[in-house]
Structures are given as C-alpha cells and as structure tokens.
C-alpha positions in Angstrom: 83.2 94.2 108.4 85.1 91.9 106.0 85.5 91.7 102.7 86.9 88.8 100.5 89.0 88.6 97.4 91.2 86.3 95.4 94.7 87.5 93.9 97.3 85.8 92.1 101.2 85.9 93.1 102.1 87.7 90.2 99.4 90.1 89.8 99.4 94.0 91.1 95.8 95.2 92.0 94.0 98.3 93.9 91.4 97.2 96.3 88.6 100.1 97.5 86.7 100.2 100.1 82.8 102.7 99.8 82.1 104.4 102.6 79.1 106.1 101.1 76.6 104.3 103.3 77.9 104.8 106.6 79.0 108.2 106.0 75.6 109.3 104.6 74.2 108.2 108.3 75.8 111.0 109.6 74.2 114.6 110.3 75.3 116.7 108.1 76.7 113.1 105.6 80.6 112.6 106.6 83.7 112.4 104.0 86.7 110.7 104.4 90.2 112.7 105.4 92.0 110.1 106.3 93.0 106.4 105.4 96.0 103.8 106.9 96.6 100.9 105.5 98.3 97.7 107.1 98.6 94.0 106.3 98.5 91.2 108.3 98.6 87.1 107.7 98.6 83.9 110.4 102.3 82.9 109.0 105.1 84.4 110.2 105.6 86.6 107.5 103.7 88.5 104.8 105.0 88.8 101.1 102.1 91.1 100.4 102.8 94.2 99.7 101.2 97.7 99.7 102.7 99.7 97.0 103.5 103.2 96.7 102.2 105.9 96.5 103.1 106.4 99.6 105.7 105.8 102.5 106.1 101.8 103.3 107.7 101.0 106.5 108.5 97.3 107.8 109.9 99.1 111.2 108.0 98.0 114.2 108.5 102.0 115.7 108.8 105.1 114.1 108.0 108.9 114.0 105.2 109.9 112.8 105.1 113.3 110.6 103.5 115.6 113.5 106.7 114.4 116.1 104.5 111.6 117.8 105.4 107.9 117.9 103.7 105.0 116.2 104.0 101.2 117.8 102.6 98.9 115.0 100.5 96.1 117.2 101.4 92.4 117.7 100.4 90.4 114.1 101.1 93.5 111.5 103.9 93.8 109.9 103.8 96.9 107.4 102.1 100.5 107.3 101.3 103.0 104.9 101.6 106.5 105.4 99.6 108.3 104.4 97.4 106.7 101.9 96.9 109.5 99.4 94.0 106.8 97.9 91.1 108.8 99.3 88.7 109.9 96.1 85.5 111.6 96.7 85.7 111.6 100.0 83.9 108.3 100.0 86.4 105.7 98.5 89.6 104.0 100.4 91.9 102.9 97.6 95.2 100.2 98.1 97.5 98.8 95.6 99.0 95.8 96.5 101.6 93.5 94.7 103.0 89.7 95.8 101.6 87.5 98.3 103.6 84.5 98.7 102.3 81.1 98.9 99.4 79.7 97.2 96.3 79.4 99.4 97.8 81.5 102.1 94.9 84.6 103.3 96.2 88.0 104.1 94.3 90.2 105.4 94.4 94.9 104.2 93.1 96.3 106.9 92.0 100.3 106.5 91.5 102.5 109.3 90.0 105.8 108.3 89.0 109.0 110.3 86.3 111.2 108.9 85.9 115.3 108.9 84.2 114.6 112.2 86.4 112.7 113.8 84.2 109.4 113.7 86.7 106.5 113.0 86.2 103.2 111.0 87.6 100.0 110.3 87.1 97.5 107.3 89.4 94.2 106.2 89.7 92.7 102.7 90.6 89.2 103.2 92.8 88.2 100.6 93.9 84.7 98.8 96.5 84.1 97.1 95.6 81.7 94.4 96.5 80.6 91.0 94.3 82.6 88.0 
C-alpha cells in the first residue's frame, strides 16, 4: 500500500504510518515491535534523509546487533536501525530532512514485524516540491 506526500527541500517532517486496522484483524488484535525504515528514489542518488533517533548507515553491508549480516537490496540506499518511532503499538513514526531536486519522488518504505510474527510493508511516496 502507498501513501503520497509533498515536502519541501528545506523542511524536517515525521511521517506515520496506523496500523490499527490491520492489526485489529488479528485474533487476539496485534501490536507493533518492530519498525525499519529505508529510502529509495529512480535517480542515482537520494538526498533524503532519515534522521536520528536512531543509527543511519549509507553502507551497503553491515552487522546487525544480534551478530547476523544485513545486505541492503539493489535501489536502497540508507537504513535505520532500529526505529525507536513505534507509539502505541499501532503507529510507525519517521523523521526525514532534505530531498534534493524539485519534483524528484522518493519513496520511506517501513517494514514492521508484529508480537506475532506477522510482517508488513507500507511506502510514503514523497515529492519534493516548493511550499
């Protein structure tokens, strides 16, 4: 599922995501434990950026904190680790700052894992425009 949203160069804004109506589907309802963020655009590179809190990476490779490895696939170009914007259980939260070039789309794309181990994925498609 996609989401869109416009954002100026200069501006630094959080983006959430509600989870509320897919987790209620569950039996018993579902929360949140879990939430990655990454970025990806169709130019070369992104000046979007995810802001702290949190670790930011631009490496295509690295350790993970329980010892495994993490490959970032083909088109994304940063991670955040962990995302400590979980509230309620229900809500994935981003900040993100930049963007580069006027009318160019990025895309935040959050992958979260719930306290049953069901996984989801949303995108906010973002453009960059002048407010």
């Amino acid at each position: 599922m996609t989401f869109k949203a416009t954002k100026d160069q200069e501006e630094l804004l959080d983006y959430s995501i509600d989870y509320q109506s897919i987790l209620e589907l569950s039996d018993p309802p579902d929360s949140l434990v879990s939430s990655i963020w990454t970025t990806s655009t169709s130019v070369q590179t992104t000046d979007l950026i995810i802001e702290p809190p949190g670790i930011f990476t631009q490496l295509q490779e690295f350790l993970l904190p329980d010892g495994s490895f993490f490959l970032l696939p083909d088109g994304v170009s940063h991670l955040l680790l962990p995302d400590p914007g979980i509230t309620e259980g229900r809500y994935a939260t981003v900040w993100v700052s930049g963007g580069g070039r006027l009318g160019t789309f990025h895309k935040l794309i959050n992958n979260v894992v719930t306290a049953g181990g069901r996984t989801y994925e949303r995108t906010i498609q973002v453009e960059i425009r002048n407010k």
